[in-house]
C-alpha positions in Angstrom: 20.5 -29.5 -2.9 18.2 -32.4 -1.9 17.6 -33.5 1.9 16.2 -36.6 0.9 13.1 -38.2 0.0 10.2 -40.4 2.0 7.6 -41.9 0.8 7.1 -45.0 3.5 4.3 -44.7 6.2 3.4 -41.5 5.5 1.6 -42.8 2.1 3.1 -38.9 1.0 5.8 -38.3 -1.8 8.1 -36.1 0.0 10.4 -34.1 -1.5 13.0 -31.8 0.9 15.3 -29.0 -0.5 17.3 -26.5 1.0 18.5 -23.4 -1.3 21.2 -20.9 -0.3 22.3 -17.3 -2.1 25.4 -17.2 -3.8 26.3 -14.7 -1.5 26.9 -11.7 -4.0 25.6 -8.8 -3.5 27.2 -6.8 -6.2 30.2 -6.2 -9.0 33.3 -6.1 -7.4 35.6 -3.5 -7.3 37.7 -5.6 -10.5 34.5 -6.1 -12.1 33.9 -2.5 -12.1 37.3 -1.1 -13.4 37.7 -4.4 -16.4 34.2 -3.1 -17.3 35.2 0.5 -17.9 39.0 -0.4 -19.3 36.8 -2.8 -21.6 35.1 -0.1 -22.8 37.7 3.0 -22.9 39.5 0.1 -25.2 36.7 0.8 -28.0 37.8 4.0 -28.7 41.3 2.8 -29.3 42.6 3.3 -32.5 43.6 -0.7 -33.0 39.9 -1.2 -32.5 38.5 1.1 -34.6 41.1 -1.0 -37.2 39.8 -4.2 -36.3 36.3 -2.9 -37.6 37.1 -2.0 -40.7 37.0 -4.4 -44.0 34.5 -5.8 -46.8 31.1 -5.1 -46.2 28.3 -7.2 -47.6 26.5 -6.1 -50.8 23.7 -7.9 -49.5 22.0 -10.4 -47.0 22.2 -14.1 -47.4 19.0 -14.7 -46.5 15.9 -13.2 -44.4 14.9 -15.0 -41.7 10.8 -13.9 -40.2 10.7 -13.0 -37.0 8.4 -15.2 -35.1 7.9 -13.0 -32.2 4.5 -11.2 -32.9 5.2 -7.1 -32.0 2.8 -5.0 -29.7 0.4 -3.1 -32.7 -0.4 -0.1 -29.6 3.7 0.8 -29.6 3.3 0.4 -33.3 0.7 2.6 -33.5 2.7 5.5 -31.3 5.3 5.2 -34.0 2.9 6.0 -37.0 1.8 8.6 -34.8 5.2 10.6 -34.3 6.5 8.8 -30.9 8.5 5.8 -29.4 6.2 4.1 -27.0 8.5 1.7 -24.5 6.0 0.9 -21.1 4.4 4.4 -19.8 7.4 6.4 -21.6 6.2 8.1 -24.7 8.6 10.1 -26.7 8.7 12.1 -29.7 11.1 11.1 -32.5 12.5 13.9 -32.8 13.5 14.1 -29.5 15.5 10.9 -29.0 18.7 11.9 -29.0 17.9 14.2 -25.7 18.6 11.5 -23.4 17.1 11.2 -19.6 15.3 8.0 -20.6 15.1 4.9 -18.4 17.6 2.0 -18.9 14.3 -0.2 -20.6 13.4 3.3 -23.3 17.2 3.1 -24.3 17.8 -0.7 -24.6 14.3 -1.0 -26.3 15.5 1.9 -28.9 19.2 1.1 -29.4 18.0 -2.8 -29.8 15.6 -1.7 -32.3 12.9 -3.9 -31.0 10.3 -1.0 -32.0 10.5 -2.5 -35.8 9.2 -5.7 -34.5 5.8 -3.2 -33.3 5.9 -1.0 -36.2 5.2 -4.2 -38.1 2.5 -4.5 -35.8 0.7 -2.2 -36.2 1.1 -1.6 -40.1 1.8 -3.2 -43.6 5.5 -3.0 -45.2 5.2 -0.2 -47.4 3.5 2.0 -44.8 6.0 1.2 -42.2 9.0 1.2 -44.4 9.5 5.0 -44.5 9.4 5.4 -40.9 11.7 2.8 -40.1 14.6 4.3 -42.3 14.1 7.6 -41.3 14.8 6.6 -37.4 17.4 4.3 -38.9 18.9 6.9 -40.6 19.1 9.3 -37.6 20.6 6.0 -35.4 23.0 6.1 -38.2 24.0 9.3 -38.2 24.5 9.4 -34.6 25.9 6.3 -33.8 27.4 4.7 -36.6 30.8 6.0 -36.7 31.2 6.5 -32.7 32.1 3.1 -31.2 30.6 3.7 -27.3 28.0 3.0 -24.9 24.9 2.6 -24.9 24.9 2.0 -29.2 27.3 0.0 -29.0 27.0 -2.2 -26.1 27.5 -5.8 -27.2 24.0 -7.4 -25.9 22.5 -4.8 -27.9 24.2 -5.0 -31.3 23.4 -8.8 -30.7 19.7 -7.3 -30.8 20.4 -5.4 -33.5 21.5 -7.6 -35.7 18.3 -9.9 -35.0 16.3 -7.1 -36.0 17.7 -5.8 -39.1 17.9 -9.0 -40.6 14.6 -10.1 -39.6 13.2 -6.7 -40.9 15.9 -6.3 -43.7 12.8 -5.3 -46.6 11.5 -2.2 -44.0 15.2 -0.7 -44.0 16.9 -1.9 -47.5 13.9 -1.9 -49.5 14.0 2.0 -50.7 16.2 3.1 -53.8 18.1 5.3 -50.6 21.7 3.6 -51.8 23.7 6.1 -49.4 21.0 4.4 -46.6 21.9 0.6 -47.9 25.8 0.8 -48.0 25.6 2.3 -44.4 23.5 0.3 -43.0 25.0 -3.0 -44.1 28.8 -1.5 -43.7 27.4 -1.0 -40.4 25.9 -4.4 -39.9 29.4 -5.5 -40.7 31.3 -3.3 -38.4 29.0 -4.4 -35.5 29.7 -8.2 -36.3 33.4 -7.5 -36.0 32.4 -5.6 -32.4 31.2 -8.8 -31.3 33.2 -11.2 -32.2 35.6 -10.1 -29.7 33.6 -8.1 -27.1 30.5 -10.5 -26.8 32.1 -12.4 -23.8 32.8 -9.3 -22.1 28.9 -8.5 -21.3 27.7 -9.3 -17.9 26.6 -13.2 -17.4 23.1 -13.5 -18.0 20.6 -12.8 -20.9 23.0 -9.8 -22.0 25.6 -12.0 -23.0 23.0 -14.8 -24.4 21.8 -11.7 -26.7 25.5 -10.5 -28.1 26.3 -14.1 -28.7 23.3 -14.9 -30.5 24.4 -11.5 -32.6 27.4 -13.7 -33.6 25.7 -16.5 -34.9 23.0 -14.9 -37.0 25.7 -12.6 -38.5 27.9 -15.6 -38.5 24.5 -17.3 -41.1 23.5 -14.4 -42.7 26.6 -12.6 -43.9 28.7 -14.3 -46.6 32.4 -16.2 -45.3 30.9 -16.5 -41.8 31.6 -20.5 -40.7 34.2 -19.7 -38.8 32.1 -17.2 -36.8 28.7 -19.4 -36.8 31.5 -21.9 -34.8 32.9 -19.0 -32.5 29.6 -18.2 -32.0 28.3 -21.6 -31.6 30.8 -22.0 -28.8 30.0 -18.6 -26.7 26.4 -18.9 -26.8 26.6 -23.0 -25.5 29.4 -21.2 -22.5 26.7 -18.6 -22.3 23.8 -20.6 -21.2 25.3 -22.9 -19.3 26.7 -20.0 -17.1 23.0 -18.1 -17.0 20.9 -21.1 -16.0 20.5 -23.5 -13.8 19.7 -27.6 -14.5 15.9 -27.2 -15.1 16.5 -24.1 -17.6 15.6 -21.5 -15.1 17.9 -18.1 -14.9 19.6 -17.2 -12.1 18.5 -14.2 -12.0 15.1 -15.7 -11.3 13.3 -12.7 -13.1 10.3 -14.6 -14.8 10.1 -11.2 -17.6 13.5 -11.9 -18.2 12.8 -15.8 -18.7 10.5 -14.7 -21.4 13.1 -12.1 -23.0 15.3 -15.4 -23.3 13.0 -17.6 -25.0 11.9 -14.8 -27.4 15.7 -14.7 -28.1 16.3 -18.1 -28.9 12.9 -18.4 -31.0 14.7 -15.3 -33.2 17.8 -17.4 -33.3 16.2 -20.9 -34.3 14.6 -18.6 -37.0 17.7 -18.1 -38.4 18.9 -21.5 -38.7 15.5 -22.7 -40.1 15.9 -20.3 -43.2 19.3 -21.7 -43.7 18.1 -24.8 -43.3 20.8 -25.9 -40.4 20.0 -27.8 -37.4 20.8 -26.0 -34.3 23.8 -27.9 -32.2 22.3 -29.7 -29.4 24.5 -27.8 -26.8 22.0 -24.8 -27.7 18.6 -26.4 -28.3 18.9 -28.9 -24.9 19.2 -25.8 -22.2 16.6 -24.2 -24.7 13.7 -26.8 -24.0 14.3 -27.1 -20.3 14.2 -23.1 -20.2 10.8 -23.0 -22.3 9.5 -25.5 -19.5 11.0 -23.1 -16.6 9.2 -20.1 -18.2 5.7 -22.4 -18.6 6.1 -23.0 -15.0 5.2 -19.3 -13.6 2.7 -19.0 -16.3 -0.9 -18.9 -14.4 -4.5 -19.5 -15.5 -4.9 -17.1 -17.5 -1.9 -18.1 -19.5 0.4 -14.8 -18.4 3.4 -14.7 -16.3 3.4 -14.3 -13.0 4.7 -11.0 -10.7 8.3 -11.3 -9.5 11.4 -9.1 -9.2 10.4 -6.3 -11.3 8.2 -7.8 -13.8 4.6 -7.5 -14.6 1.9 -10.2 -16.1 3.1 -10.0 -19.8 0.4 -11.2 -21.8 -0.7 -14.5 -22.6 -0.1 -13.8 -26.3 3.4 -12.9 -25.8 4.0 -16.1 -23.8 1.9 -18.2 -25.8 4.1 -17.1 -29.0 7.2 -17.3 -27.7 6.8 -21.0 -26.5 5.3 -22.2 -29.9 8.1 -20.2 -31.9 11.0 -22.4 -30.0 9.3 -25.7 -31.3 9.6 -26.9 -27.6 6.7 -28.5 -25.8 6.8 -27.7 -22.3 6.7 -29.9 -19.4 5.6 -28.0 -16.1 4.7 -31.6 -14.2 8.2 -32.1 -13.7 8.7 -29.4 -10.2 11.3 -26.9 -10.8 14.3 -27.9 -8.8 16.9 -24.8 -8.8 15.8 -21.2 -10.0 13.1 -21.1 -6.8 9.7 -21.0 -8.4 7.1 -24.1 -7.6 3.8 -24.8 -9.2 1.1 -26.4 -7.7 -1.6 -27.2 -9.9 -5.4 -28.7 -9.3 -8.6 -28.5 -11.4 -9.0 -24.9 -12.5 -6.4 -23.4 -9.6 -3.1 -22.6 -10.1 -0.7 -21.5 -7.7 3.2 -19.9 -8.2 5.0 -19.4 -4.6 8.4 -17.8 -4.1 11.1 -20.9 -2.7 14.4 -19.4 -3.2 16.9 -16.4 -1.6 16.3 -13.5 -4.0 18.9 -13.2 -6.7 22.2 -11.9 -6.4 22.9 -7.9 -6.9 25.7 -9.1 -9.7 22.9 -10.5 -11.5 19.9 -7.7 -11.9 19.0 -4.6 -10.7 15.6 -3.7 -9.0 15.6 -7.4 -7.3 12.3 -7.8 -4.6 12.1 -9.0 -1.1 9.4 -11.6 -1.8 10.9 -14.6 -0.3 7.6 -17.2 0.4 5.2 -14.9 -2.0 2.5 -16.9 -4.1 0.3 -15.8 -6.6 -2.7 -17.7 -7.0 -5.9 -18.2 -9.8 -8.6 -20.1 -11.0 -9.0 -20.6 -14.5 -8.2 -17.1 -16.4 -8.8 -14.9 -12.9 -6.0 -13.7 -10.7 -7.4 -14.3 -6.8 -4.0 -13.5 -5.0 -1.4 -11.7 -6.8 1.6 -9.4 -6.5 1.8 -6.0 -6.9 4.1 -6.5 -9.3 6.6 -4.4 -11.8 7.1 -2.5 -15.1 10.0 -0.9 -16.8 9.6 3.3 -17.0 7.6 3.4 -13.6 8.6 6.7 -11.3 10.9 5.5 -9.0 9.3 6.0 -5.6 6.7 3.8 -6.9 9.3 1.0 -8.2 11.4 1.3 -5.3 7.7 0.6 -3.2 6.8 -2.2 -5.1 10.4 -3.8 -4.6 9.3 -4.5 -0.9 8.1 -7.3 1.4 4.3 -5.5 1.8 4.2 -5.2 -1.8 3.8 -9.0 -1.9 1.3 -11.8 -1.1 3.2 -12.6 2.4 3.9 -12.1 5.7 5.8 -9.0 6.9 7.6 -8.7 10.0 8.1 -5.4 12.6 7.2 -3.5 9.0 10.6 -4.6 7.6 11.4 -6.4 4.2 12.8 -9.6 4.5 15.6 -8.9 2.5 17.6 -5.3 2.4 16.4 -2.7 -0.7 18.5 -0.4 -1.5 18.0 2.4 -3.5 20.6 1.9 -6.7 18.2 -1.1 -7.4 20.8 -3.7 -5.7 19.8 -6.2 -2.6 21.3 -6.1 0.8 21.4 -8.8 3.4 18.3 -11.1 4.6 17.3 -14.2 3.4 20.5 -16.6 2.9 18.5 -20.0 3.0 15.2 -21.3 2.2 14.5 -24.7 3.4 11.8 -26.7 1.4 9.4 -29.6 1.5 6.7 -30.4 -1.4 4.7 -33.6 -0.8 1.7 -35.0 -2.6 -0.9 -36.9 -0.9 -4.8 -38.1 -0.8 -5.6 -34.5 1.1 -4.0 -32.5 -1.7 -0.4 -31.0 -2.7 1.8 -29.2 -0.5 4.3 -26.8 -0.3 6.3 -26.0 3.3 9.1 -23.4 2.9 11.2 -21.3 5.4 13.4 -18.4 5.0 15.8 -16.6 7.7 15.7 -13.4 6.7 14.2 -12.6 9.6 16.5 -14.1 12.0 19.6 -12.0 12.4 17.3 -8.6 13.2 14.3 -10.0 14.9 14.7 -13.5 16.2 12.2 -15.8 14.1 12.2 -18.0 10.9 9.2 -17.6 8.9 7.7 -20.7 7.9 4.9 -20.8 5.5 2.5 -24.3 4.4 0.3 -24.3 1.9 -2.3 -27.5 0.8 -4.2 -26.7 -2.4 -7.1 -29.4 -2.5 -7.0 -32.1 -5.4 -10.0 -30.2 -6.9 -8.4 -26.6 -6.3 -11.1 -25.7 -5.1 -9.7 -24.9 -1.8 -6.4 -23.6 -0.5 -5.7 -23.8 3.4 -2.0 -21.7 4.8 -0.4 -21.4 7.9 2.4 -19.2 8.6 4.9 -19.1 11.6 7.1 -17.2 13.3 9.8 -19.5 14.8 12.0 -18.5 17.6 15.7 -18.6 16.2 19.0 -17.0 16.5 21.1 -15.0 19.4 17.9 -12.4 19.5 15.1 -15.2 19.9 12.7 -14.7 22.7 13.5 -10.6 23.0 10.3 -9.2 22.3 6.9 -9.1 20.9 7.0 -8.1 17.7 4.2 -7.2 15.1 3.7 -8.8 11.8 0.9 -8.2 9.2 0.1 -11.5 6.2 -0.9 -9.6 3.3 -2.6 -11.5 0.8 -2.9 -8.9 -2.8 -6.3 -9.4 -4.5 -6.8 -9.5 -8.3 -8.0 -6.5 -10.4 -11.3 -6.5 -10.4 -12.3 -8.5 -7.5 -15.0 -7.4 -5.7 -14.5 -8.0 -1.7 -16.4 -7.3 1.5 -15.6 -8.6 5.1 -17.8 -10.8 7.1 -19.3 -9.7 10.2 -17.1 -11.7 12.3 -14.0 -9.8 11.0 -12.6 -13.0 10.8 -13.1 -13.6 7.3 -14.5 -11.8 4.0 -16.5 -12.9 0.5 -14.4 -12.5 -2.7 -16.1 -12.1 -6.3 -14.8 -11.9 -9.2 -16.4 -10.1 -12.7 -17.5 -13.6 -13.9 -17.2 -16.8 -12.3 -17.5 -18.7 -8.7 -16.9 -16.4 -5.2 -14.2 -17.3 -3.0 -14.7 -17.0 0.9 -11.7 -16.2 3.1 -11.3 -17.1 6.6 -8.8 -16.0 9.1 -8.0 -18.2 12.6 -6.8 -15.3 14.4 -5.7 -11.6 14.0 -7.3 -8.6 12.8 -8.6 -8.7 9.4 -9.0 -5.4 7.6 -9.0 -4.6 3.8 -6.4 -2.2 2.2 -5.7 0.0 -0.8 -3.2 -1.7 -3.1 -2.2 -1.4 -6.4 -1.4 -3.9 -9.2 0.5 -3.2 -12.5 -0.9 -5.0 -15.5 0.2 -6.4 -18.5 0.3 -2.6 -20.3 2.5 -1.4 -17.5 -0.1 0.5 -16.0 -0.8 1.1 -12.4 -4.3 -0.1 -11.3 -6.1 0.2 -8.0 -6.8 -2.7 -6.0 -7.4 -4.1 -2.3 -5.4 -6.4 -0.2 -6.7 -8.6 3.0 -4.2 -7.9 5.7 -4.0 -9.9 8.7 -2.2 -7.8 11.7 -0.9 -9.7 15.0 1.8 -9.4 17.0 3.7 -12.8 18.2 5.1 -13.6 21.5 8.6 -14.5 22.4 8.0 -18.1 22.0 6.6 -17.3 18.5 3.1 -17.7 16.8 1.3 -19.5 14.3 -1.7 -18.2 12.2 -3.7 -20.7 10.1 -6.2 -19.1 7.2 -7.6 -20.9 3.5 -9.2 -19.5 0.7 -12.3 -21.6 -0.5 -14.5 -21.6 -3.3 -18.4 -21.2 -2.1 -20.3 -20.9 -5.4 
């Protein structure tokens, strides 16, 4: 909520936030057990009943699919294997299980079509999509249970089967038609009564929009295009927050959301409907929430689990929703602020990390920033991917992992090892101001308070040219264990792939270039500056070796302050 505002004698527009958890770490106990009695009730015979009835002979219309696909996992298809991430894995051995929670959604959602049609033309492709079809079919069809039949992904489904309708109905197969589209129909009726049942979030957005595009695309279905209509505006109102960011402040997942809703305006366009403004409105404010953690180089940035997905996928998934962004407008709610100058732009963590009811493999990255000048990353994250080995995920969950200061070598928020978050940062107090010397962000978190005794605070002033960016964090005396101990801390500050870095002679500072472009020279007030080995996932999912500048002190009782800047020399 806003602290107020101030711009009198100062000549600075000042803007003061403070933003608190929800307090959840988890499902409860209730949650739990109405999640498995919801589904022990599919296998009831009342609602296998309720699935049963007219199927369609054929598809009202086929809407495109204006997400483009990813022609490498296309290519793996062609070549005999489902490629989700770094898991590869033959077709014929799909139905062995012991894949990660991204491999199964990714197959069961059948998003693979939208890369077979990547990678190849229709009548090459078309033969390899029925024949996995054919084996989902035949595995799946008739058994009404998890993970096939989970409601966000039969919302996926149905996207992608009527999107990609002429790569599975297109053969003279008419045993392969009937059962796909009797299917279709069966997994309609699924939804209408168990989309609300999916955990808040995208999950629910994705079986809801399910409704509505079998609600347009399958004959008699006003009344469901209205039911739909209904859950999907609930929906999004309960996943987002007033500038259109999610709640589970996953930036990967941002993107996963406007992809959806660009599928879902496809759908209307070929029936030639407008889409209800209680859809599109929290649609344009969440394409501007997704532009505003997009850096130079047009990709997203690293947070809680997710990598840099590319600037194509971003770029197509904005244009596809029709919506123009607006990233001038600050973000107000879901935690992420921009600053923006000349070529720089700069993405800093403002908010408690998300709930555990909300996403699994959450980060303890509280005060974070990535940073870049035109299309090269200069301080980054080490980021995330779906299908890494676990000791590596878990690793890149915490505190050192990120592009801030780390206290007595413990993460500001609890990790734990199912994926969910413990206790740590409750609050984040903020201040943004704009002013002749430059913009600035000041942000404090007190997830450091109840176990050590200080508040870390953190200001940073990027120069109105960007050409310059100047920090200072501190260590604040706070809370019943204030002035106890010293206590070490090391600033980490992750440095883009490719950078090429030495230290000055001094060890105060160190001389940054990049591949192509300007150097960057980094100065330190205080501390002792060394480089380390890091690590950095890209945009493929692949781990790459990097270095971060580390900065190691150890503050007194009364607390410590340690000023540094980044500035461009050439």
């Amino acid at each position: 909520m806003a602290k107020g505002k101030d711009d009198g004698e100062s000549g600075r527009d000042v803007e003061k936030r403070r933003l608190r958890g929800d307090g959840t770490r988890g499902l409860s106990l209730t949650e739990r057990m109405n999640h498995r009695l919801q589904r022990l009730a599919w296998r009831s015979p009342l609602h296998k009943m309720r699935l049963n009835g007219r199927y369609p002979l054929q598809l009202i219309d086929v809407p495109a699919d204006p997400i483009p696909g990813r022609p490498r996992a296309g290519k793996a298809l062609i070549e005999g294997a489902m490629l989700f991430g770094q898991e590869r894995v033959p077709l014929d051995g799909l139905s062995r299980g012991g894949n990660s929670a991204g491999f199964v959604d990714y197959r069961h959602g059948f998003g693979w079509l939208r890369d077979l049609a990547a990678a190849v033309p229709r009548e090459d492709g078309a033969e390899i999509a029925e024949k996995i079809t054919q084996g989902w079919l035949a595995e799946h069809a008739r058994t009404v249970a998890d993970p096939a039949w989970r409601p966000d992904l039969w919302g996926r489904r149905i996207l992608m089967w009527t999107a990609y309708a002429p790569y599975l109905l297109s053969s003279r197969d008419e045993a392969l038609r009937t059962s796909l589209l009797n299917t279709l129909a069966r997994g309609a009726r699924h939804l209408d009564r168990a989309a609300e049942s999916v955990p808040q979030g995208v999950p629910r957005i994705a079986a809801w929009c399910g409704v509505i595009a079998a609600g347009l695309l399958i004959p008699g279905g006003d009344l469901r295009v209205a039911h739909g209509e209904a859950g999907l505006a609930r929906a999004l109102t309960q996943a987002l927050h007033d500038d259109g960011g999610l709640a589970a402040r996953v930036p990967a997942m941002q993107l996963d959301l406007v992809e959806l809703m660009a599928q879902l305006r496809a759908v209307y366009e070929v029936r030639a409907r407008p889409m209800p403004e209680v859809i599109s409105g929290p649609i344009a404010k969440s394409v501007s929430a997704l532009a505003s953690v997009v850096l130079g180089d047009g990709a997203l940035s690293a947070w809680q689990g997710g990598g840099p997905n590319g600037a194509r996928a971003v770029a197509s998934a904005i244009v596809a929703t029709g919506v123009r962004p607006d990233t001038a407008t600050p973000a107000r709610d879901w935690g992420y602020q921009r600053l923006e100058a000349g070529e720089a732009r700069l993405v800093m963590d403002a908010a408690p990390p998300p709930s555990g009811a909300m996403i699994r493999g959450g980060c303890a990255s509280t005060l974070a920033f990535e940073f870049s000048e035109g299309a090269q990353r200069i301080v980054v994250n080490c980021g995330g991917s779906p299908g890494l080995p676990a000791e590596l995920a878990q690793g890149l969950r915490t505190t050192a992992a990120h592009s801030t200061l780390t206290l007595a070598d413990t993460n500001s928020t609890a990790l734990h090892e199912d994926g969910s978050l413990g206790r740590g940062v409750a609050e984040v107090e903020l201040e943004r101001s704009e002013a002749r010397e430059g913009l600035m962000l000041s942000a404090s978190h007190d997830g450091y308070v109840r176990r050590h005794g200080f508040r870390h605070e953190r200001t940073l002033l990027l120069s109105p040219d960007g050409r310059t960016l100047a920090g200072e964090d501190r260590l604040v005396p706070e809370g019943r264990r204030r002035g106890l101990a010293a206590t070490p801390f090391v600033i980490r500050f992750h440095l883009g792939f490719g950078l090429e870095t030495v230290l000055t002679a001094d060890a105060h500072g160190a001389l940054i270039r990049p591949p192509e472009g300007g150097a960057w020279q980094f100065r330190a007030e205080a501390g002792t500056l060394s480089l380390e080995p890091s690590v950095w996932i890209d945009s493929l999912g692949r781990p790459r070796v990097t270095q971060a500048l580390a900065i190691a002190g150890e503050t007194p009782p009364d607390g410590a302050a340690l000023g540094w800047s980044f500035r461009r020399v050439r």
